[in-house]
PARO-545312 format. One record per residue (C-alpha): residue number from 0; residue in three letters; chain; x, y, z. Coordinates in pm, 1 decimal, always signed. Layout:
   resi   resn   chain       east      north         up
    NUM    ALA       A          X          Y          Z
...
END
This chain:
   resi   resn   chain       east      north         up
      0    UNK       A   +10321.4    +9158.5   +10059.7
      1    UNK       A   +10038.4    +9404.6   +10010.2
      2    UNK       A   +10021.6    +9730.9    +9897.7
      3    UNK       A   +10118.8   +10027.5   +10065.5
      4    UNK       A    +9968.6   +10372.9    +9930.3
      5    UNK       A   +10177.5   +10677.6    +9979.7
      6    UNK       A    +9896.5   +10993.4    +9932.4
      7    UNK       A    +9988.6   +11318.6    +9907.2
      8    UNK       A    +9763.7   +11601.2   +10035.3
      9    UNK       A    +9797.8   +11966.1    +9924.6
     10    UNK       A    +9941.0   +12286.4   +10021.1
     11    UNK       A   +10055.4   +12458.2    +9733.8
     12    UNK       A   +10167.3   +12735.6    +9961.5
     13    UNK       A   +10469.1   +12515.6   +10042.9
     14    UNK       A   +10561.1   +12465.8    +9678.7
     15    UNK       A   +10828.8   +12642.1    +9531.3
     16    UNK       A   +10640.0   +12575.2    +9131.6
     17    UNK       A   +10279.7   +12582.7    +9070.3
     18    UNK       A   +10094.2   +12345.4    +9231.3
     19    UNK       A    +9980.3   +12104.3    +8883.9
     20    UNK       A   +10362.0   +12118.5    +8815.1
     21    UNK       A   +10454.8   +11958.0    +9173.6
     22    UNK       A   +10159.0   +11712.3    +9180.6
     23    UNK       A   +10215.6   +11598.1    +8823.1
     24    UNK       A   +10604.7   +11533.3    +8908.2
     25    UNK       A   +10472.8   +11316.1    +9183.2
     26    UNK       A   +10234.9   +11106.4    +9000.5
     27    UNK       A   +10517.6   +11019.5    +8766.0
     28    UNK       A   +10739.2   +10916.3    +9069.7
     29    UNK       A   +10428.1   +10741.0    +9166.7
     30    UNK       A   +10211.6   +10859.3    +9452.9
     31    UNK       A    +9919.7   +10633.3    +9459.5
     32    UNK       A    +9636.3   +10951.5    +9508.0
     33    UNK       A    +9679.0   +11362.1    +9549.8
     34    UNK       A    +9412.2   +11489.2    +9751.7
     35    UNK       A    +9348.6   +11827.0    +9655.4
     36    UNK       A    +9294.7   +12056.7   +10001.9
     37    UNK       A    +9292.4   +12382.3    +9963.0
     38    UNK       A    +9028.0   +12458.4   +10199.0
     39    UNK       A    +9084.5   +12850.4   +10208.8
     40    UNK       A    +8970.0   +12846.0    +9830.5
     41    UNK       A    +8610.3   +12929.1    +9721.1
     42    UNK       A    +8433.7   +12691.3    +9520.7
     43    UNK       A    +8511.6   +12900.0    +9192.7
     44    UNK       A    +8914.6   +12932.8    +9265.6
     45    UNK       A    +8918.8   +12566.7    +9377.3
     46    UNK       A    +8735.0   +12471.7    +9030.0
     47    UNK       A    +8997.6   +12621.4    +8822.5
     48    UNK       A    +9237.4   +12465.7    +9017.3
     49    UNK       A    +9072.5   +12102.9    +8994.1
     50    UNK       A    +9110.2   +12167.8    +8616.7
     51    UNK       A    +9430.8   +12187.1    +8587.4
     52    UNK       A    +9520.9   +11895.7    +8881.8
     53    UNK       A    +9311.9   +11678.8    +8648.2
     54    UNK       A    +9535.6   +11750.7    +8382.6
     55    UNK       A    +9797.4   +11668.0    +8599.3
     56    UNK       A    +9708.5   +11376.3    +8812.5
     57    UNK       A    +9457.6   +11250.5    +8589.8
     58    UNK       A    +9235.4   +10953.4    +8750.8
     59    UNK       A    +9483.5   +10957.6    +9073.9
     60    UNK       A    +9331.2   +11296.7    +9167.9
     61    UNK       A    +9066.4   +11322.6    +9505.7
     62    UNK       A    +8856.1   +11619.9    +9546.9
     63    UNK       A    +8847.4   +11769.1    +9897.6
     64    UNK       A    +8527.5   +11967.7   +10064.0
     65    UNK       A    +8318.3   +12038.9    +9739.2
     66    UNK       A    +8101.1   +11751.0    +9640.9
     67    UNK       A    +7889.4   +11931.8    +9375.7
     68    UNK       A    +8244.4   +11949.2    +9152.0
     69    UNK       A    +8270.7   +11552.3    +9165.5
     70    UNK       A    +7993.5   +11546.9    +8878.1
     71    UNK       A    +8110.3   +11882.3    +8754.1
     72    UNK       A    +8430.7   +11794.0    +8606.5
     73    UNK       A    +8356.3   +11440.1    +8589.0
     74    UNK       A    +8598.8   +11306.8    +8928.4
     75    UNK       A    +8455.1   +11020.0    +9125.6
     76    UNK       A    +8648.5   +11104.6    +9431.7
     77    UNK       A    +8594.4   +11261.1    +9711.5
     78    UNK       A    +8715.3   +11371.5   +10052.0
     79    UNK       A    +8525.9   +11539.7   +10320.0
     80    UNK       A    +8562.4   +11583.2   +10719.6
     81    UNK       A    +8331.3   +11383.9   +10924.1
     82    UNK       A    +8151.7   +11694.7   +11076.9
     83    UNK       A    +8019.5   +11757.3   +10674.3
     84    UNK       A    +7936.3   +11409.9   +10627.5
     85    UNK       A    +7750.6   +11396.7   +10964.6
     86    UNK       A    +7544.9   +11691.8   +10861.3
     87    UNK       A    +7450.0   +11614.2   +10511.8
     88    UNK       A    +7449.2   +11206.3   +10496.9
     89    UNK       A    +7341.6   +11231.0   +10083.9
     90    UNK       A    +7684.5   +11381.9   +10057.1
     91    UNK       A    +7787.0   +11006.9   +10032.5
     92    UNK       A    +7604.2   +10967.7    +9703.9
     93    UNK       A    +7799.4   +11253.7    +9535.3
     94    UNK       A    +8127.8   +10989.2    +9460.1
     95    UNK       A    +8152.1   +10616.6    +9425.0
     96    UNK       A    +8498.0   +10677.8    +9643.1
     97    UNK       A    +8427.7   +10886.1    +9974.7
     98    UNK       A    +8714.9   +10954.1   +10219.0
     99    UNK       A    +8643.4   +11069.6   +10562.8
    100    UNK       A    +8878.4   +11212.2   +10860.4
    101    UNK       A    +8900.6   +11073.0   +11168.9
    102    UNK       A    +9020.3   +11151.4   +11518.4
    103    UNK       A    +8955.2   +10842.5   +11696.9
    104    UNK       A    +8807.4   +10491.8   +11651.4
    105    UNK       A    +8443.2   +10631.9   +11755.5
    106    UNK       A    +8431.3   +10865.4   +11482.7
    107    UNK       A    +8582.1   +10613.7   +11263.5
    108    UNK       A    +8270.1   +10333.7   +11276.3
    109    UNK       A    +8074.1   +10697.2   +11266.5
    110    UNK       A    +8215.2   +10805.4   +10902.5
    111    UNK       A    +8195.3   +10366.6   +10793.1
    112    UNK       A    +7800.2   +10331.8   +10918.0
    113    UNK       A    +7763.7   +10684.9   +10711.2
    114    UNK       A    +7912.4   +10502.0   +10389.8
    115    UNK       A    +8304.2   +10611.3   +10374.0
    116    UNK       A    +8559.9   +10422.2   +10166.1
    117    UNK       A    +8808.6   +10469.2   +10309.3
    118    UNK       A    +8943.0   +10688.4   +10633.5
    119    UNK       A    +9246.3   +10896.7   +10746.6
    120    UNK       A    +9343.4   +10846.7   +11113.4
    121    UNK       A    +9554.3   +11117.2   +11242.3
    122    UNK       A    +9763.3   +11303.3   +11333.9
    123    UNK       A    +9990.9   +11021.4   +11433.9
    124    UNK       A   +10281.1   +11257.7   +11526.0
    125    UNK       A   +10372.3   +11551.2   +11608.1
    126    UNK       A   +10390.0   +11801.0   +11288.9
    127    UNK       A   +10418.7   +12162.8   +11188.7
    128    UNK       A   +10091.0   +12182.8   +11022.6
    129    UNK       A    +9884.1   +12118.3   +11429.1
    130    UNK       A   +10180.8   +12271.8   +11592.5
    131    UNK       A   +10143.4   +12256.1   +12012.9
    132    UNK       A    +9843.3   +11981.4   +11946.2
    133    UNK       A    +9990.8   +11621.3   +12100.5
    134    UNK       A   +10029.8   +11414.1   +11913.0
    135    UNK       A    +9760.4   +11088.3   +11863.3
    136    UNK       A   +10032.6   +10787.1   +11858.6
    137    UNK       A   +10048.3   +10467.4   +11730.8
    138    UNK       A    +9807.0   +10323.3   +11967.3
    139    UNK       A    +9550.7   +10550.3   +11834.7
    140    UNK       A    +9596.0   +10456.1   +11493.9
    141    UNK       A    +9606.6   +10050.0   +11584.8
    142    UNK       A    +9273.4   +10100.2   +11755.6
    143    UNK       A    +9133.6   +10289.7   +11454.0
    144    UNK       A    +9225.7   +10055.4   +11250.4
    145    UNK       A    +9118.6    +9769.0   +11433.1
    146    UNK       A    +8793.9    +9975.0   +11447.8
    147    UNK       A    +8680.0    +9962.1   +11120.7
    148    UNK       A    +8669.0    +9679.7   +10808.6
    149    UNK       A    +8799.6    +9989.4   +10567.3
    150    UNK       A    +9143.2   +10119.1   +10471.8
    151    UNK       A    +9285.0   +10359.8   +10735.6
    152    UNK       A    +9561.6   +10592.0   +10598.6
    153    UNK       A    +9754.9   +10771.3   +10900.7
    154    UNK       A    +9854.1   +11130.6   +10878.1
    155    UNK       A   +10053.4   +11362.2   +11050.8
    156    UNK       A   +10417.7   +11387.0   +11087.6
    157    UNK       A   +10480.2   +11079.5   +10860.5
    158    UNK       A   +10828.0   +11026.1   +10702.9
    159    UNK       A   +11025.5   +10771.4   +10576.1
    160    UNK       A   +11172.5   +10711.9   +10948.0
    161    UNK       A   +10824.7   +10635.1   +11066.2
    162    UNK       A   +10681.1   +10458.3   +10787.8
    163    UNK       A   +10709.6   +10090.2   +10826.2
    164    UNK       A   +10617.5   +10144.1   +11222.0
    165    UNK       A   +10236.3   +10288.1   +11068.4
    166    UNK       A   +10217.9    +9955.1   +10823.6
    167    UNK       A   +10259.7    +9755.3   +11141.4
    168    UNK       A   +10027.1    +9935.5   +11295.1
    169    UNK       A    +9769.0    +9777.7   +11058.8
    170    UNK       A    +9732.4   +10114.5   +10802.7
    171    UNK       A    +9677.1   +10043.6   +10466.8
    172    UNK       A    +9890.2   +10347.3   +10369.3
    173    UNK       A    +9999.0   +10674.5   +10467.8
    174    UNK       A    +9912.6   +11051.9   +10380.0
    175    UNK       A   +10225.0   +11303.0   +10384.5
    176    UNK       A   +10192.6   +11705.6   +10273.4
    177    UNK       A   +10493.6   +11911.0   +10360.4
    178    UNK       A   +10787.7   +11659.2   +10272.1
    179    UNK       A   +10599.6   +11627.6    +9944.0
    180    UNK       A   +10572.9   +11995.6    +9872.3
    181    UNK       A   +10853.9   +12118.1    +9999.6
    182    UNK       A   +11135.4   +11854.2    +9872.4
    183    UNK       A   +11373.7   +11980.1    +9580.0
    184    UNK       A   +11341.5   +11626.9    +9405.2
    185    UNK       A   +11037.2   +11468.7    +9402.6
    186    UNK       A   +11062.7   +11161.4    +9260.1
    187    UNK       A   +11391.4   +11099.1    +9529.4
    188    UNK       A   +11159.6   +11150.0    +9784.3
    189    UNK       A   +10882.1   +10885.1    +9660.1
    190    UNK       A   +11173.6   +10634.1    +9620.7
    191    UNK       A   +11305.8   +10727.7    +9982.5
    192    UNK       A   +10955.3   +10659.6   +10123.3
    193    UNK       A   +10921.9   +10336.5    +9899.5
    194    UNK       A   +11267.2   +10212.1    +9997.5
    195    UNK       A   +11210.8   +10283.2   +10367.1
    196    UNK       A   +10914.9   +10002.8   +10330.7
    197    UNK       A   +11178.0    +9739.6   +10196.3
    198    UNK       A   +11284.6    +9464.1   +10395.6
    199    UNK       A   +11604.7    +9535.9   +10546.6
    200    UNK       A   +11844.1    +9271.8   +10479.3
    201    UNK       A   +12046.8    +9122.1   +10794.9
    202    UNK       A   +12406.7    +9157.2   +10819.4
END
């Protein structure tokens, strides 16, 4: 059986410790990546920030929106949004591993012919953080996914009830934020998610 990545993405607003706290807890309870978001930060905030998240998350850590901090502080991954990628194509030499985010299967041979790694397909369902937006489905993210030749990761309203219906769908993993901040015990959480992926034996 492959792999399945479980990726957390930021919002240390929903964390009830400091952010490098929560994301190192997770890492230990094993989170393949932590993409770190942030996007209200300026580049200086978000610097100090990515110093201590490396000191947390060490080589699982993915920077998000500032490429000139890949060389910076020495992280070779990177996430950006299409629309910055489609603007500034070079972007794609600032880290050997570029994520992009997608909306649809279009955008998602866009951000591979522009050089991505690997993509994030979403939102599958409906969640909190695009509240009144419908949500994309699983159709949407079996179409993405059939799309492209790279991994897809879905996002958006992903929990352990949904999770083995997204590796179906052909994802090579999923990205989850709020459960991951908010929960009072990380690592039960990442064992949850992990045992929701397990083969349930018949009766």
């Amino acid at each position: 059986m492959s792999t399945f990545d479980l990726i957390c993405v930021t919002a240390r607003a929903q964390c009830a410790e400091p952010l490098p706290q929560r994301a190192a807890s997770l890492c230990r309870a094993g989170i393949s990546r932590v993409i770190l978001r942030e996007k209200d930060l300026s580049q200086e905030a978000y610097r100090a920030l990515a110093h201590k998240m490396l000191a947390a998350c060490g080589s699982a850590l993915i920077l998000h929106s500032f490429p000139a901090l890949c060389a910076e502080l020495g992280v070779p991954r990177l996430h950006l949004p299409l629309p910055l990628l489609r603007e500034n194509p070079a972007l794609r030499r600032a880290a050997p591993l570029l994520g992009v985010s997608v909306h649809s299967p279009e955008e998602a041979r866009e951000a591979e012919s522009l050089g991505a790694s690997y993509l994030t397909a979403g939102h599958v369902f409906l969640t909190d953080c695009k509240r009144g937006v419908p949500a994309r489905g699983l159709s949407f993210l079996r179409e993405t996914c059939a799309a492209v030749s790279l991994p897809v990761y879905a996002i958006g309203g992903i929990s352990a009830q949904n999770l083995a219906a997204v590796r179906e769908a052909g994802a090579a993993g999923a990205c989850l934020m709020s459960s991951l901040m908010r929960c009072p015990d990380p690592a039960a959480e990442v064992a949850a998610l992990r045992a929701a992926l397990e083969p349930q034996n018949p009766l």
